[in-house]
C-alpha positions in Angstrom: 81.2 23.0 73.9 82.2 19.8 75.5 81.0 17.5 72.7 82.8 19.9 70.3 85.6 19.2 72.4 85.4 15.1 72.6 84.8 15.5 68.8 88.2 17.2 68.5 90.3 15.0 70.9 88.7 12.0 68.6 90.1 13.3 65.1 93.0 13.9 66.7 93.6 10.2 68.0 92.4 9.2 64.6 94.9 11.0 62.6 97.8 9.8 65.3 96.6 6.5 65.1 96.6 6.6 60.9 99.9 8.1 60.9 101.3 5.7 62.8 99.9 3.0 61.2 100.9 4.1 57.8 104.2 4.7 59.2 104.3 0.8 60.5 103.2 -0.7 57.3 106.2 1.5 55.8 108.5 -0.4 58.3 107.2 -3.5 57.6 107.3 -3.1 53.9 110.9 -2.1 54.2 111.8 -4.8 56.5 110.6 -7.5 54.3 112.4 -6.7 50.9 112.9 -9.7 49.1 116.7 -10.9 48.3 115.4 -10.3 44.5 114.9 -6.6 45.1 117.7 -6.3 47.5 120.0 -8.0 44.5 118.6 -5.8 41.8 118.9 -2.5 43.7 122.6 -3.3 44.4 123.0 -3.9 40.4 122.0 -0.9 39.7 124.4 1.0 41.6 127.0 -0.9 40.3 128.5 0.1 37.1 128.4 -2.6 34.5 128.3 -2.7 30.5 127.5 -6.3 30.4 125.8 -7.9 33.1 124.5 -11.7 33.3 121.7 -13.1 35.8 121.9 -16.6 36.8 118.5 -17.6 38.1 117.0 -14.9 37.1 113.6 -13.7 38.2 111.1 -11.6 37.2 110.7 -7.7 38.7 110.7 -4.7 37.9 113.5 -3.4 38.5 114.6 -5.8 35.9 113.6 -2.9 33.7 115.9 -0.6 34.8 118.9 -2.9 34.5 118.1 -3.4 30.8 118.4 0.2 30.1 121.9 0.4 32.4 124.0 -2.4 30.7 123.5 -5.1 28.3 121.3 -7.5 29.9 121.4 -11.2 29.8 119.4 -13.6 31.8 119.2 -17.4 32.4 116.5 -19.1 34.2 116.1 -23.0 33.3 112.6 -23.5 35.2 110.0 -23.1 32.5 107.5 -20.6 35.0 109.9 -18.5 35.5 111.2 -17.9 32.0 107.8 -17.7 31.3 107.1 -14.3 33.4 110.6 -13.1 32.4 109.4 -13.4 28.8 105.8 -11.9 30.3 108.1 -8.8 30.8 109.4 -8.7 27.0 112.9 -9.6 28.8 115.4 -11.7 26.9 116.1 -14.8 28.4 117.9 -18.3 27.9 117.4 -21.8 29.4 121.1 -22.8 28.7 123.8 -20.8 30.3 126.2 -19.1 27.6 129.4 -20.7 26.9 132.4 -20.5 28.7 134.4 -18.2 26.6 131.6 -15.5 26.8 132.5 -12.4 29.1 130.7 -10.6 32.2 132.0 -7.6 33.9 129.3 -7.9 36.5 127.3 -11.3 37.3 124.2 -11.5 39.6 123.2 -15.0 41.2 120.4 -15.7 43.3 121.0 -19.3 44.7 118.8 -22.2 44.4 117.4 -24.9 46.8 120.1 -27.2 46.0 123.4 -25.9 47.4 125.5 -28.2 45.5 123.9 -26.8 42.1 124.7 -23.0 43.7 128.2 -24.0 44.4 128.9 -24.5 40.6 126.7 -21.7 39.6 129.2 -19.7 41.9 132.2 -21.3 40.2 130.9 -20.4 36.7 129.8 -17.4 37.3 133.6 -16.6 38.8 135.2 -18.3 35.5 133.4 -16.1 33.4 133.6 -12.6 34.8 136.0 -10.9 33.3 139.4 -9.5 35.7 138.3 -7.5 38.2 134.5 -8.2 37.6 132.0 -8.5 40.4 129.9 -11.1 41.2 126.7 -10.5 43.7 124.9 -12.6 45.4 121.5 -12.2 47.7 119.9 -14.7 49.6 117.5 -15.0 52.5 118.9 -15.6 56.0 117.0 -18.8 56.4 117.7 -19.9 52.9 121.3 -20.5 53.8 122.8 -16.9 53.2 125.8 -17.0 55.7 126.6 -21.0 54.1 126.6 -19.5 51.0 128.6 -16.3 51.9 131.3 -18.3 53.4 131.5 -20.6 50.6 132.3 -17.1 48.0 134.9 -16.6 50.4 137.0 -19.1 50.0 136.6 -19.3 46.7 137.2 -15.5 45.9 139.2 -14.9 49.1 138.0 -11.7 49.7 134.2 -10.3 49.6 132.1 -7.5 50.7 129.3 -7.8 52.7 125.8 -6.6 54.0 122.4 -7.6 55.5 118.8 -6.0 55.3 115.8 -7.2 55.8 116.2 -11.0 57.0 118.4 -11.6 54.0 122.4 -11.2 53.2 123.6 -9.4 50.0 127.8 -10.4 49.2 130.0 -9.7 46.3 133.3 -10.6 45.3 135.9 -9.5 42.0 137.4 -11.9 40.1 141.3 -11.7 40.8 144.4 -13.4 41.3 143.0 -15.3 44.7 140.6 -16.5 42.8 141.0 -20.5 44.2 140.7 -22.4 40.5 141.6 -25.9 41.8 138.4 -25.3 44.2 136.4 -23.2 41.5 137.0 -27.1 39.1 135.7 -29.3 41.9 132.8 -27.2 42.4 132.2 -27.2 38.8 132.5 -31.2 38.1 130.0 -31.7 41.2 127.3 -29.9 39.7 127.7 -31.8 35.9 125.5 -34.0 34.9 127.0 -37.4 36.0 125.9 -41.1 35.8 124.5 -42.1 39.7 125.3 -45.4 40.7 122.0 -45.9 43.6 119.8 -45.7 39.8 122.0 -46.2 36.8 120.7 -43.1 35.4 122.3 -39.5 34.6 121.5 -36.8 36.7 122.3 -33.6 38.0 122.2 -31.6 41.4 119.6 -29.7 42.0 117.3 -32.3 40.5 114.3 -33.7 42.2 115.4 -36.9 44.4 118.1 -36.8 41.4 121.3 -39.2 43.4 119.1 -41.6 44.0 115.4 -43.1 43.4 112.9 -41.2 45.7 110.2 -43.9 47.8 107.2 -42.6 46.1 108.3 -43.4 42.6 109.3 -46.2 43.2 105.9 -47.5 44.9 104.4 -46.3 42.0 106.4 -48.3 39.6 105.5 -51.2 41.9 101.8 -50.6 41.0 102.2 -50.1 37.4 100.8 -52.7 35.0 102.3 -53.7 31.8 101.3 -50.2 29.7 100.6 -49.9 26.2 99.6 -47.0 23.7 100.0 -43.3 23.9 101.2 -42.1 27.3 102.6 -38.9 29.6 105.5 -39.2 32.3 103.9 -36.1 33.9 106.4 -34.0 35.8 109.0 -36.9 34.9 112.2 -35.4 36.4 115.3 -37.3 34.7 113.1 -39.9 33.2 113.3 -42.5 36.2 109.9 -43.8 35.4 109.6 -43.3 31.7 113.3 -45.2 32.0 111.8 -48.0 33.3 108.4 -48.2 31.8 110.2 -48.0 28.4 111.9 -50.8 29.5 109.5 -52.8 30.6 106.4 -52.3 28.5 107.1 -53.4 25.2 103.7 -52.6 23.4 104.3 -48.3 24.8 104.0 -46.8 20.7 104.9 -43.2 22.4 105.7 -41.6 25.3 105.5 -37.9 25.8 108.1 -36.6 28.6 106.7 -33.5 30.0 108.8 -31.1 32.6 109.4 -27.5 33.9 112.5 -28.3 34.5 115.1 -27.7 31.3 118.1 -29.4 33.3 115.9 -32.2 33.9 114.6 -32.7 30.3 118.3 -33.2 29.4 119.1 -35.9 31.9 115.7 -37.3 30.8 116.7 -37.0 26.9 119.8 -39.0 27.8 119.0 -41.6 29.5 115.7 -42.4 27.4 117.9 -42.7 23.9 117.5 -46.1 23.3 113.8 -45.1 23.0 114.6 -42.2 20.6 111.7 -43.5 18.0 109.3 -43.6 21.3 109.7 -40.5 22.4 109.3 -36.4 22.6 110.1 -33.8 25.1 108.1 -31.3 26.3 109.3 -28.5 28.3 106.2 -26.7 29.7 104.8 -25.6 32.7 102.3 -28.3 33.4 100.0 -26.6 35.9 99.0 -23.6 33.5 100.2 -25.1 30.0 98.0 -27.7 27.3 99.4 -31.1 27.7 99.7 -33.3 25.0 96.2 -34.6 24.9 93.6 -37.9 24.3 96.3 -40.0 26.1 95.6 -43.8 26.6 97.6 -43.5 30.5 99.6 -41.0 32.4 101.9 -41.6 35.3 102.7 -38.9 38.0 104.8 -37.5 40.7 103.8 -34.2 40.8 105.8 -31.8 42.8 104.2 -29.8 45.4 106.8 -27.0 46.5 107.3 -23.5 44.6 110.6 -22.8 45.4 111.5 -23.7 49.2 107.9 -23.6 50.4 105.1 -26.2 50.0 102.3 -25.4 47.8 99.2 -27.5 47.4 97.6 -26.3 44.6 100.3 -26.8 42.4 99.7 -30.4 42.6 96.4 -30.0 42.4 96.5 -27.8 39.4 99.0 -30.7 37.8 96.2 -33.4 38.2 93.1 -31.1 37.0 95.7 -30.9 33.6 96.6 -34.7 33.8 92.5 -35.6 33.8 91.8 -33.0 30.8 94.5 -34.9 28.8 93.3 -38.3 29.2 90.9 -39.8 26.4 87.8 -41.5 27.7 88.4 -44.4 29.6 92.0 -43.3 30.0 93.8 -44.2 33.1 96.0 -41.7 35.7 98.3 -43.3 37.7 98.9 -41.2 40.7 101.8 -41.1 43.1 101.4 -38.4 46.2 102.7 -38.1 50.0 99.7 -39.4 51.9 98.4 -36.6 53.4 97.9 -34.6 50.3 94.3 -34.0 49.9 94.0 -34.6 46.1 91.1 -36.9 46.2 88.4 -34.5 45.6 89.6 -33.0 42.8 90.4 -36.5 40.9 86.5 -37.3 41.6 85.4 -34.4 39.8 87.8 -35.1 37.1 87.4 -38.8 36.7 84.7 -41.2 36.3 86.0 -43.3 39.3 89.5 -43.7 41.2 90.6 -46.0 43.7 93.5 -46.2 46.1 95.9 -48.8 45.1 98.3 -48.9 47.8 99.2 -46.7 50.9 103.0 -47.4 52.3 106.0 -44.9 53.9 104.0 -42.3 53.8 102.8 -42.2 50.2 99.5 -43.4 48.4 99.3 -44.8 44.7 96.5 -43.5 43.2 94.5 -45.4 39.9 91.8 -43.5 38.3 89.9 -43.5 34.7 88.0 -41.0 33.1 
């Protein structure tokens, strides 16, 4: 009788204690919705026939919101257009024109804030009057910045948090600021930087002036010649400069994820039109253009606004498949990066070159 007893007191403890965990893991699953989700769910209780995503990424909610309103999305980083095409979704690397209207725009902010400011500003030109624009962002990724900064632009906006993050919305009327909504605009063009000579853009990699590492590596570079890659090349500040200064270069391939970046890169490598082609590809998961003679590299190692590791490493297994026998990588990382191993298994030998401010130049051959 007593052991039937203990037996009973221990089911009972185990179904409190499963019900309760269950019951935490709800919590914590609602606590932690992501500003994505949090923007999405918003859309669809707001009535829209035309609706326009700037930064759009991939969920499935997105579903949904194809079947409310006529759905366009714009997404210029090649990974992500890639899962929003995954999802048989529409989508455009180049924002529509200005003349083309929204009755409700969704933005999701980048890491840049300058490059958000004038996503803001377009967004506001091209809703139509009285059309909304939302906008979600984490707490920590600037939200209450970046809800201020709607505010004076729209002078009025409604506003909510959940979850760690800040959902706020604005309509398009006569307070809209326009003198402000211009200034915002111009700052996030492409424009001509004076520290490099070279167009760029906010929002851009290192892009208003040269960053230390590339440099260094440019500093290591011989005199190249042949076929090569300017892997992850930004807005062409090496392939700028090797163009320049190696004469004997017969073609360089210019490969990036980054569409606003393949512009700059287009523009301020014209003089080497005949030398030249553009690839806009995910270089971690995507074929590079292969049997190259040399391939110079910055690879980036943040997803987003947090570091990630193997996405360099992923890069650099690519680069070493794409070299041709006895090809060369030239290899430009922060110092504490642990790439070494996996050149050695790609490569017949590598070497490092030069360790300075932080960074290590990296030669191998394969």
């Amino acid at each position: 009788m007593k052991r039937s007893c203990e037996k009973s007191q221990l089911l009972f403890f185990v179904y409190i204690y499963s019900t309760i965990g269950q019951q935490l893991a709800h919590f914590i699953q609602s606590q932690t919705m992501s500003a994505i989700e949090l923007l999405y769910r918003a859309a669809l209780g707001t009535p829209a026939t035309r609706t326009l995503i700037i930064n759009a990424q991939a969920h499935e909610l997105l579903t949904a919101l194809n079947e409310q309103a006529q759905l366009e999305l714009w997404q210029q980083f090649k990974p992500g257009y890639d899962a929003l095409k995954g999802m048989g979704m529409a989508v455009s690397p180049a924002l529509p024109s200005a003349g083309t209207p929204y009755d409700l725009i969704l933005l999701l902010p980048a890491k840049n804030k300058q490059q958000t400011l004038a996503w803001m500003a377009t967004a506001m030109q091209q809703l139509t009057d009285q059309g909304r624009l939302l906008v979600a962002c984490a707490n920590n990724h600037g939200a209450k910045s970046y809800e201020d900064a709607l505010k004076k632009l729209a002078g009025k906006i409604s506003s909510s948090s959940k979850s760690k993050c800040r959902i706020f919305s604005a309509r398009k009327t006569a307070a809209l600021d326009g003198h402000l909504a211009t200034q915002w605009l111009n700052a996030g063009k492409q424009q001509r930087v004076e520290s490099h000579g070279l167009i760029s853009q906010p929002g851009l990699f290192s892009w208003d002036r040269p960053d230390r590492g590339s440099l260094l590596l440019l500093e290591q570079l011989p005199e190249l010649s042949g076929t090569g890659v300017d892997l992850c090349c930004g807005y062409g500040l090496l392939s700028e400069k090797i163009l320049r200064s190696s004469k004997q270069v017969d073609r360089l391939h210019l490969v990036e994820a980054d569409h606003l970046a393949l512009d700059c890169a287009a523009m301020n490598c014209t003089a080497w039109s005949d030398k030249t082609e553009y690839h806009w590809l995910d270089a971690a998961s995507q074929p590079l253009p292969e049997n190259m003679a040399w391939i110079a590299c910055n690879p980036p190692f943040h997803t987003g606004q947090d570091r990630d590791i193997d996405l360099g490493q992923q890069i650099i297994i690519n680069a070493c498949r794409a070299l041709k026998p006895g090809g060369l990588l030239y290899l430009v990382a922060n110092r504490k990066l642990p790439y070494e191993a996996v050149l050695q298994s790609g490569l017949k030998t590598s070497q490092t070159l030069i360790e300075a401010e932080g960074f290590k130049v990296i030669r191998g051959i394969r």
